[in-house]
C-alpha positions as CSV (number, residue, x, y, z in Angstrom):
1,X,-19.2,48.4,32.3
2,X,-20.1,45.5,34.4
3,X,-17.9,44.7,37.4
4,X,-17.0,41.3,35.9
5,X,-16.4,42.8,32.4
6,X,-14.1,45.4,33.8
7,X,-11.9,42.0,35.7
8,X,-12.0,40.5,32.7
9,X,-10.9,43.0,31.0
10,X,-7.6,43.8,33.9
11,X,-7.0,40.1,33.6
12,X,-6.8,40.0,29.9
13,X,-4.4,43.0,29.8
14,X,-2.1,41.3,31.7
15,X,0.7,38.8,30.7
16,X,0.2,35.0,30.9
17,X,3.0,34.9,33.2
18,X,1.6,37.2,35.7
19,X,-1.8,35.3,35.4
20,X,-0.7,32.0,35.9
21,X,1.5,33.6,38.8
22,X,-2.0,35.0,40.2
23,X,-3.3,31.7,39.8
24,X,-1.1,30.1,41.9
25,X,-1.2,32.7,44.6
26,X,-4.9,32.5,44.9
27,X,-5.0,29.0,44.4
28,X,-2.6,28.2,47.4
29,X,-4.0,31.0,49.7
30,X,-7.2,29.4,49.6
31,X,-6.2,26.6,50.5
32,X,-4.1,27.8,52.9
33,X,-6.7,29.8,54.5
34,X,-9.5,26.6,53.9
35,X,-6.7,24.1,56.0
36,X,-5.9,27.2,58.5
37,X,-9.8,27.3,58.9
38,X,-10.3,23.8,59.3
39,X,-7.4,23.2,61.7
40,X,-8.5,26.2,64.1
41,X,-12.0,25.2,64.2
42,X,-10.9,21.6,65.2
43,X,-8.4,22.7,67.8
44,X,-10.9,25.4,69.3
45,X,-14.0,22.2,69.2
46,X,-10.8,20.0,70.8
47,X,-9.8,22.6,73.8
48,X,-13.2,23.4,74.8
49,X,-14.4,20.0,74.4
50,X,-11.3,19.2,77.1
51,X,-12.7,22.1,79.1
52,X,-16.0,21.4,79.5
53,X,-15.0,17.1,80.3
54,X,-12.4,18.3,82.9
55,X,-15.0,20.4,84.5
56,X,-17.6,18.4,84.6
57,X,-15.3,15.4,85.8
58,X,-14.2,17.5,88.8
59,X,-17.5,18.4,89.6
60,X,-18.7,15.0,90.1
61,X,-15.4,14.2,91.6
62,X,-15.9,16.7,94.3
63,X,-20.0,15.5,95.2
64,X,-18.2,12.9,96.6
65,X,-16.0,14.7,98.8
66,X,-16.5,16.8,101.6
67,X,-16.9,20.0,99.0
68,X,-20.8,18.7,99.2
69,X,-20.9,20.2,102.9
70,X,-21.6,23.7,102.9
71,X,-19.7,24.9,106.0
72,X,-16.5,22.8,105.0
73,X,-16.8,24.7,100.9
74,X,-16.6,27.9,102.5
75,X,-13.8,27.7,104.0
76,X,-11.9,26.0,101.1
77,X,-10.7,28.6,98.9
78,X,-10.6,27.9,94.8
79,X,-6.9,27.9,94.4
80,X,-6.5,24.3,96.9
81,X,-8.8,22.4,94.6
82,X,-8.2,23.9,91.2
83,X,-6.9,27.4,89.5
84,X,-7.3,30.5,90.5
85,X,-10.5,31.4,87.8
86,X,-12.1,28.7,89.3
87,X,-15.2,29.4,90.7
88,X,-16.9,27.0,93.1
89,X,-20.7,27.3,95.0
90,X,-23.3,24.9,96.3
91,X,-26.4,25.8,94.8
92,X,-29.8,25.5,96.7
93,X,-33.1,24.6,95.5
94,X,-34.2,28.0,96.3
95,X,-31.4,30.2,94.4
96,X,-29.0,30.5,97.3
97,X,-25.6,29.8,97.0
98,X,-22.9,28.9,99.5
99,X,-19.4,29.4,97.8
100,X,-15.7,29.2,99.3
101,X,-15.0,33.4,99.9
102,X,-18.4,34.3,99.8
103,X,-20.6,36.0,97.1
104,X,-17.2,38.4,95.8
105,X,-16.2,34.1,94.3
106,X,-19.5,32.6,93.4
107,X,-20.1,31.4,89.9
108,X,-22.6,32.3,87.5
109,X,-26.0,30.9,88.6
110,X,-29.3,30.7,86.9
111,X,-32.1,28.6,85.8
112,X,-30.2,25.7,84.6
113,X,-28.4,25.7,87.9
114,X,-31.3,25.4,89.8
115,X,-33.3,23.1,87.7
116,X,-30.2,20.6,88.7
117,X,-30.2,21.8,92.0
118,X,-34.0,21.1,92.3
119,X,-33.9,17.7,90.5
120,X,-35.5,18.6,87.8
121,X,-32.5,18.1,85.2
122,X,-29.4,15.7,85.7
123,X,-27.0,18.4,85.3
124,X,-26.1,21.2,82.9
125,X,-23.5,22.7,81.1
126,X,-23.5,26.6,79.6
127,X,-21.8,29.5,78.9
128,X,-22.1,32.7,81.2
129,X,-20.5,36.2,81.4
130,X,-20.0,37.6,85.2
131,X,-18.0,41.1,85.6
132,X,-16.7,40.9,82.1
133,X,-15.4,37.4,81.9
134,X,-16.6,34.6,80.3
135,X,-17.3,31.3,82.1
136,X,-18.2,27.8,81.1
137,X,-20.9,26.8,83.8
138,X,-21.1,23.1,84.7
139,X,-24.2,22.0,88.0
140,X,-24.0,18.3,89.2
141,X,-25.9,17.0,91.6
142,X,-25.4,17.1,95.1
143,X,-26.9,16.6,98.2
144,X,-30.7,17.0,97.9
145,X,-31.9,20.1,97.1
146,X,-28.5,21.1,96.0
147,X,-26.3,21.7,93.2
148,X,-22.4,21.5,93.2
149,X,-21.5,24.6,90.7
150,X,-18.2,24.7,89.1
151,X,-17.6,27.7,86.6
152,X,-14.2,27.6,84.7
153,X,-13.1,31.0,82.8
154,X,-12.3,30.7,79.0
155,X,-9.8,33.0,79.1
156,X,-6.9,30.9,79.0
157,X,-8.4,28.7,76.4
158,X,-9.3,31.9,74.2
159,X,-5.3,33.2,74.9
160,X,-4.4,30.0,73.0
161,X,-6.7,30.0,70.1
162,X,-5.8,33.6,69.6
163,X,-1.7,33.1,69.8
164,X,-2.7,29.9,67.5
165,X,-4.5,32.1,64.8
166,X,-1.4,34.2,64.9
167,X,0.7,31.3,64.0
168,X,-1.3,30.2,61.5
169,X,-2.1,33.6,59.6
170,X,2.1,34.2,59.6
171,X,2.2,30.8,58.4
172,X,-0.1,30.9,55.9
173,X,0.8,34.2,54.5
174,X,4.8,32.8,54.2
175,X,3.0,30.1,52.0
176,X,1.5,32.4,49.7
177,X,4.6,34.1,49.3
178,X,6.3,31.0,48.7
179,X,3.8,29.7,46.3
180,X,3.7,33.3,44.6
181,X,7.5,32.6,43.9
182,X,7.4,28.8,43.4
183,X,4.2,30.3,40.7
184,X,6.7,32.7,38.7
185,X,9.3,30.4,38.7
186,X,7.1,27.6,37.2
187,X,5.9,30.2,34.6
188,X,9.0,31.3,33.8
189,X,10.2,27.8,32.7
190,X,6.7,26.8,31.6
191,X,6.6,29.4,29.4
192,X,9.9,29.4,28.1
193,X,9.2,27.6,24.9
194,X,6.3,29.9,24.5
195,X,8.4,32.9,24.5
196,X,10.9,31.0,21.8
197,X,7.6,30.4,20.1
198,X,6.6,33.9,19.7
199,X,10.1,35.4,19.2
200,X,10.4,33.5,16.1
201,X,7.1,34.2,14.8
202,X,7.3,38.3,15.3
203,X,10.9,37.3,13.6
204,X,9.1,35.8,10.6
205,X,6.6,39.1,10.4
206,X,9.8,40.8,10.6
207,X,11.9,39.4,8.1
208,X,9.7,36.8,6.2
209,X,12.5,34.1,7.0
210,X,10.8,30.7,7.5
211,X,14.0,29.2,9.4
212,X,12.6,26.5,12.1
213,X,13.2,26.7,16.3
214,X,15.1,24.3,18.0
215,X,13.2,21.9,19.4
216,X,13.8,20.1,23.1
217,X,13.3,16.7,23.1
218,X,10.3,14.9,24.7
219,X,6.3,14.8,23.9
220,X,5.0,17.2,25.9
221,X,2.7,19.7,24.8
222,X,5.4,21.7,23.9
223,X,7.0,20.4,22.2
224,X,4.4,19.1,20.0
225,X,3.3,22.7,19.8
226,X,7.1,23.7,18.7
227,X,6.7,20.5,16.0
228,X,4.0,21.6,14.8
229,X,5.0,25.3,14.3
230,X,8.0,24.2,12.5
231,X,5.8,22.0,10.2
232,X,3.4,25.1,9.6
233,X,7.4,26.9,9.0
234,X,8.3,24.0,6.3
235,X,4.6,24.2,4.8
236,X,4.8,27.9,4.3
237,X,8.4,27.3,2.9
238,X,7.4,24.8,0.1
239,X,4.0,27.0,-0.8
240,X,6.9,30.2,-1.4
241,X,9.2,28.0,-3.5
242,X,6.1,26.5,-5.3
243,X,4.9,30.2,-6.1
244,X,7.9,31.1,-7.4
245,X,9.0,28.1,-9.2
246,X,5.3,28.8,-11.0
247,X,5.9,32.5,-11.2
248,X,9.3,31.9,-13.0
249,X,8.3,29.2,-15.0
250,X,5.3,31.0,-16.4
251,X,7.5,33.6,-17.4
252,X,9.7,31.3,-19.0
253,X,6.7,29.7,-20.6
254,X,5.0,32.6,-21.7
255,X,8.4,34.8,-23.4
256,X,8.5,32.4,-26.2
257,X,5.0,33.3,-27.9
258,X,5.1,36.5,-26.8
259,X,8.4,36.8,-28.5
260,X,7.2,35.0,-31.4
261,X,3.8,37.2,-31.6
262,X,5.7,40.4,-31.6
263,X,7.9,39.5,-34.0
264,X,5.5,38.6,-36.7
265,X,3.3,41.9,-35.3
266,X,6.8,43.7,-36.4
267,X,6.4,42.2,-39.9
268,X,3.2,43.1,-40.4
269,X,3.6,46.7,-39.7
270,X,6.7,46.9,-41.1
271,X,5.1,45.9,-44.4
272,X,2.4,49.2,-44.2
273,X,5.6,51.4,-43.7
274,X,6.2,53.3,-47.0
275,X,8.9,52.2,-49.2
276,X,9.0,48.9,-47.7
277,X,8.1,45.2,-49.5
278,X,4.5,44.6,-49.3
279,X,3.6,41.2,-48.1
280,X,2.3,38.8,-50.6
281,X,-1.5,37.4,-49.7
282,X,-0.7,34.2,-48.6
283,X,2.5,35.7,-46.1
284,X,0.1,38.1,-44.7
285,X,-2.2,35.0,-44.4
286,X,0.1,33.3,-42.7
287,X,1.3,35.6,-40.4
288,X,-1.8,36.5,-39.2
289,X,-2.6,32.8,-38.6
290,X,0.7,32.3,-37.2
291,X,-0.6,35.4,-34.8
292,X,-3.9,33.6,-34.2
293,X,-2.2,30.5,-33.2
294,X,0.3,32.0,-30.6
295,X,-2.8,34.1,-28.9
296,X,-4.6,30.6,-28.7
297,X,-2.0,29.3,-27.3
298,X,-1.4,32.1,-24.9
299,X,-5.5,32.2,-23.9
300,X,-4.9,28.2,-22.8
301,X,-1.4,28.7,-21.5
302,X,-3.1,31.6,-19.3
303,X,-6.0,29.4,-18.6
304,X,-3.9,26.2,-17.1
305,X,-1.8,29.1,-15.2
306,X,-5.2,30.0,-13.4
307,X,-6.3,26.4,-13.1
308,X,-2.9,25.5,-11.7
309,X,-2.7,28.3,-9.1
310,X,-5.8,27.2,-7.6
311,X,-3.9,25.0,-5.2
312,X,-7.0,25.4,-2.6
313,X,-10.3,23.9,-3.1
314,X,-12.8,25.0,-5.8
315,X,-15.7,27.6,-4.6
316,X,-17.7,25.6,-6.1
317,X,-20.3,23.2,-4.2
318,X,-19.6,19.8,-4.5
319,X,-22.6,17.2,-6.0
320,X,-23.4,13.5,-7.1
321,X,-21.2,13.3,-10.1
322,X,-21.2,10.3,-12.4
323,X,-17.7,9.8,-13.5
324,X,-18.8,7.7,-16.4
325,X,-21.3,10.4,-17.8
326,X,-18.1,13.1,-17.5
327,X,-15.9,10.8,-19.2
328,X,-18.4,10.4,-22.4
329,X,-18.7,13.9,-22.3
330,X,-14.9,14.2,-22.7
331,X,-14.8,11.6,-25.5
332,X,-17.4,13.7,-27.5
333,X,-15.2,16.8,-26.9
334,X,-11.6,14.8,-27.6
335,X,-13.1,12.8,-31.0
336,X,-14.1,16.0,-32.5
337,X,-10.2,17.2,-32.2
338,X,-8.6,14.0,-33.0
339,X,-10.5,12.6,-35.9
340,X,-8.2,10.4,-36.8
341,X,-7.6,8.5,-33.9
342,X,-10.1,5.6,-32.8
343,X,-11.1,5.7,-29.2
344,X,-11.6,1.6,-27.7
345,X,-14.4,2.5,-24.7
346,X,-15.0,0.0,-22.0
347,X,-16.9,2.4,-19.0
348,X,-18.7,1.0,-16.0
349,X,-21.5,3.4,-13.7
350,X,-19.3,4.9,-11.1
351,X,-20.5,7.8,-8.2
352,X,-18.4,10.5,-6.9
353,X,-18.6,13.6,-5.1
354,X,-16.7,16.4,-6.9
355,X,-17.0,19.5,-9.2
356,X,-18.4,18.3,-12.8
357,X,-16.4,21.1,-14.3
358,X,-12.6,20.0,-13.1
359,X,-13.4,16.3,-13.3
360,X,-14.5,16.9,-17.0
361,X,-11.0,19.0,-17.6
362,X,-9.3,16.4,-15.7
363,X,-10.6,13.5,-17.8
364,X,-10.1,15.7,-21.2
365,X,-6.2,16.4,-20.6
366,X,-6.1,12.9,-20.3
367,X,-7.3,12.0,-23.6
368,X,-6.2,15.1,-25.5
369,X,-2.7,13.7,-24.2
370,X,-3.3,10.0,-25.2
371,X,-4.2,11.4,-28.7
372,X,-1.2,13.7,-29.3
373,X,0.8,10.9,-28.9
374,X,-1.2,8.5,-31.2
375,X,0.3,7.9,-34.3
376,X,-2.5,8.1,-37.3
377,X,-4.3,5.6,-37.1
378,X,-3.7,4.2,-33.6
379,X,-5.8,3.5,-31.2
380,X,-6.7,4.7,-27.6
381,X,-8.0,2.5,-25.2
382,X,-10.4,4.0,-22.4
383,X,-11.7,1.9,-19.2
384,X,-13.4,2.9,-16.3
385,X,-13.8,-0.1,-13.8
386,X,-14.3,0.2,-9.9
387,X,-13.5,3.8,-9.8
388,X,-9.9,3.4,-12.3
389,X,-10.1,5.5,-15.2
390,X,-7.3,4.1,-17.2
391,X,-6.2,6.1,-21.0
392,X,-3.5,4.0,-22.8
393,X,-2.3,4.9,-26.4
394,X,0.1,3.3,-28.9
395,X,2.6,5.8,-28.9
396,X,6.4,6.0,-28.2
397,X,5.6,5.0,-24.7
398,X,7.1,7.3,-21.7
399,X,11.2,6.8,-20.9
400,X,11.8,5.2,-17.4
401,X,13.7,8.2,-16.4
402,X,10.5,10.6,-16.9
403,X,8.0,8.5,-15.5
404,X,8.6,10.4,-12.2
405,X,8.1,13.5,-13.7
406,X,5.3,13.7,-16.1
407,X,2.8,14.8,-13.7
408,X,4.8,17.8,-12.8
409,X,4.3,21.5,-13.9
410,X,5.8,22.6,-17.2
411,X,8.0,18.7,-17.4
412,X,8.4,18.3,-21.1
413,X,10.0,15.1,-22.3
414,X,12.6,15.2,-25.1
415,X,10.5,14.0,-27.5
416,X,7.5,16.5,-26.3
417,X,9.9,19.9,-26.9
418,X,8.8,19.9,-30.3
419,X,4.9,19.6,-30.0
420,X,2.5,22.1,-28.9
421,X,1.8,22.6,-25.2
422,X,2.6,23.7,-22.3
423,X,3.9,20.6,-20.0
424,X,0.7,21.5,-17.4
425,X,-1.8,19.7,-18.5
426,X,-0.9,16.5,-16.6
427,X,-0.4,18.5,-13.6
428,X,-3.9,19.7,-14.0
429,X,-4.9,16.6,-13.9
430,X,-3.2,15.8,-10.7
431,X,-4.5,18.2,-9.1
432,X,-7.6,17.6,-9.6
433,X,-7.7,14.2,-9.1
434,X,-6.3,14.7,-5.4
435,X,-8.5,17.4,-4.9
436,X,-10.8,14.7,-5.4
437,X,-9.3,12.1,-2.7
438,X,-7.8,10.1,-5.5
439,X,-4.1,9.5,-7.1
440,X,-2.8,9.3,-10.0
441,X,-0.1,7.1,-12.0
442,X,1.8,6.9,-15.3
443,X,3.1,3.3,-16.6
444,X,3.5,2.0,-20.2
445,X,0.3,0.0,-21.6
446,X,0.2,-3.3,-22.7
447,X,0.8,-2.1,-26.7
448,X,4.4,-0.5,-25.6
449,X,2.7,2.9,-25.5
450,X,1.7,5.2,-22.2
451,X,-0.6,4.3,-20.3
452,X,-2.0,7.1,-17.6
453,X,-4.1,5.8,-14.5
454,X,-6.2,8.3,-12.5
455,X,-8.1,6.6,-9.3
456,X,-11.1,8.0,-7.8
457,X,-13.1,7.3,-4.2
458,X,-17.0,6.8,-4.6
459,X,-19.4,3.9,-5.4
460,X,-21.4,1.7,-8.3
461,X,-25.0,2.1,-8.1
462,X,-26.6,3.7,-5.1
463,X,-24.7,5.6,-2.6
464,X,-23.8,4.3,0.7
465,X,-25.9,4.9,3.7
466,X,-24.5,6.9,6.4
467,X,-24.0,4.0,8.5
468,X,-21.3,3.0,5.3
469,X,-23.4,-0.2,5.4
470,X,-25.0,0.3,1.7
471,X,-24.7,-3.1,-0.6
472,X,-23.3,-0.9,-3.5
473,X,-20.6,0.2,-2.3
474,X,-17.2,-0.7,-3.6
475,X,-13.8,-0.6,-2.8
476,X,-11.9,-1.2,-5.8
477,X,-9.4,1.5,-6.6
478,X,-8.3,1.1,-3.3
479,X,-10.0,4.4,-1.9
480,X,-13.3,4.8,0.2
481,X,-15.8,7.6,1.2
482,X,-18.8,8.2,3.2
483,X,-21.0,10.0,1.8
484,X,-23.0,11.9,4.4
């Protein structure tokens, strides 16, 4: 394993609290060290630069003093004109020096020295090492063919940087520490809602109990991430109470021909029992016909059940549909069952993307429920305009009080208690149609009957261009979508 892969793989194992205290350590001891850095480099560039102006100021100070005579400089010593690591010496042209206690206090001399000292340069400044100690060298002219030497140990100056590096390190390693804690602390409260966060959601693996967190006020991320968890909470909540609101109306549903099958399965086999009354022709006819129609029901009870459950989208791919081809199709189907009802068609072109299949069942359950409620006779008007698909018959109409409902699952008006079905067809139909991006409606019809709108997103003609800028496009039923 890589270097970097094993760090990443120590960083990962540890806890986001200890990372983001990490962080923070790092992050303010680099910066500690980068301003500790920068602020010893200027103060070092700042004292020598002080160094190398005051010796070369007191250098040209003393040419014009009686330092400039040889005999008087060597009987000056160091200490009455400056410090005691000062080192003085009159430089000749020819590499002799003249200095205040003789050779045992003369500076550092070499060829820079004597280039001054020989006219060649105006004056020089350098660093030199003599018996161990480093000196900062600065020749000025003097008289001719000579050079006034001053040579200044650094030793003091490097005392200073080195007690100021000290200070510094302490400093900066107190400011780690600090920001170490200040990091913890922030992480602590930082991640307080987090921790909240994941306590309740090991508590829901737990116990499977979708009761929401409290939740601090403000609009942090947070917070939003606490709103948001509680949402997912309610979500999951309404998808449990749909499932078993489903689960136990299906059984409710579904016990009522299965009682009724086995009961009339008991009378036929009762009646091939010996000694008992053998059923006449057209009892056993009607039993087993009886039989027939509470499996059929069953087989479409079962089938809206799977329909129903599908509360995700369909698997399969979505294409160009044309609503008004699926609606003729579901005419054809719907005419063949109700004979005796006359269907009034009015259908303009209309485009959508969606699953042929569903739209087709969607469309169907609403005419198969327009046409249970005909009387003989009546009428049902169809009309497809601008994306409204609207199915009106001249029933009883639907009650005020269950207009709210009659797109819900197993809702059975009164008057629908005694008629086949199974109360899901409508909701099939809403489903679909929002799967769809559309909505759907129930009202009463301008003969006093229902009248069931379903509205649909998609275009006349042509699709739109990408840009949503084609001509056919229309907005009627109050939906739009690009097509891309």
């Amino acid at each position: 394993m890589s270097p970097a892969l094993w760090r990443r793989g120590r960083l990962s194992s540890l806890s986001l609290r200890t990372r983001l205290t990490l962080f923070v350590a790092v992050a303010v001891g680099l910066a500690v060290a980068l301003t500790s850095a920068a602020a010893y480099l200027t103060v070092r560039h700042e004292l020598y630069d002080q160094l190398d102006e005051s010796l070369v100021h007191r250098a040209q100070a003393a040419t014009r003093s009686s330092l400039a005579d040889p005999l008087t400089l060597a009987r000056i010593p160091t200490s009455a004109i400056g410090s005691a690591d000062l080192r003085i010496a009159l430089a000749g042209a020819e590499g002799r020096a003249v200095s205040a206690m003789g050779e045992s206090s003369a500076p550092p001399l070499g060829a820079a020295e004597l280039a001054v000292a020989r006219g060649e340069a105006p004056s020089s400044l350098r660093t030199a090492a003599l018996d161990g100690v480093t000196y900062r060298v600065a020749a000025v002219p003097a008289a001719p063919g000579s050079a006034l030497v001053f040579a200044q140990s650094v030793e003091p100056t490097a005392t200073e940087l080195h007690r100021l590096g000290v200070v510094l390190l302490l400093v900066g390693g107190i400011g780690i520490l600090l920001a170490a804690s200040a990091g913890l602390s922030i992480a602590r409260a930082g991640l307080r809602p987090v921790e909240r966060l994941t306590a309740a959601a090991e508590h829901v693996a737990r116990t499977e109990e979708l009761h929401p967190i409290a939740v601090h006020r403000g609009e942090d991320e947070l917070a939003r991430l606490a709103r948001s968890f509680n949402a997912m909470l309610g979500a999951l909540a309404q998808s449990r109470l749909r499932q078993r609101q489903l689960v136990a109306d299906a059984g409710h549903e579904l016990r009522t021909p299965l009682t009724s099958l086995r009961t009339n399965l008991d009378l036929l086999a009762q009646s091939q029992q010996p000694g008992s009354r053998e059923l006449a022709a057209t009892e056993r006819d009607a039993l087993l016909a009886d039989v027939r129609a509470q499996v059929e029901e069953m087989s479409g009870l079962v089938s809206d059940l799977v329909e129903l459950a599908r509360d995700d989208r369909p698997d399969a791919p979505l294409a160009r549909v044309s609503l008004a081809e699926v609606t003729d199709r579901a005419l054809d189907r719907v005419r063949r069952r109700a004979p005796g009802v006359t269907f009034a068609v009015r259908i303009d072109p209309w485009e959508i993307h969606g699953d042929p299949t569903a739209l087709e069942r969607a469309v169907t359950n609403l005419l198969d429920n327009a046409a249970k409620w005909s009387p003989p006779g009546g009428t049902v008007t169809v009309t497809l305009t601008g994306g409204v698909l609207q199915v009106s018959d001249q029933g009883p109409g639907i009650d005020a009080e269950d207009l709210p409902h009659v797109f819900e699952r197993f809702y059975r008006a009164a008057e629908a208690r005694s008629l086949p079905g199974s109360g899901l067809g409508l909701a099939i139909v809403r489903q679909i149609v929002e799967r769809h991006g559309g909505m759907v409606e129930a009202g009463r019809g301008p003969a006093g009957g229902a009248m069931l709108t379903a509205r649909f997103p998609g275009w006349a003609g042509d699709p739109p261009t990408p840009d949503g800028s084609g001509q056919s496009f229309r907005q009627d039923s109050g939906f739009s979508q690009a097509v891309r």
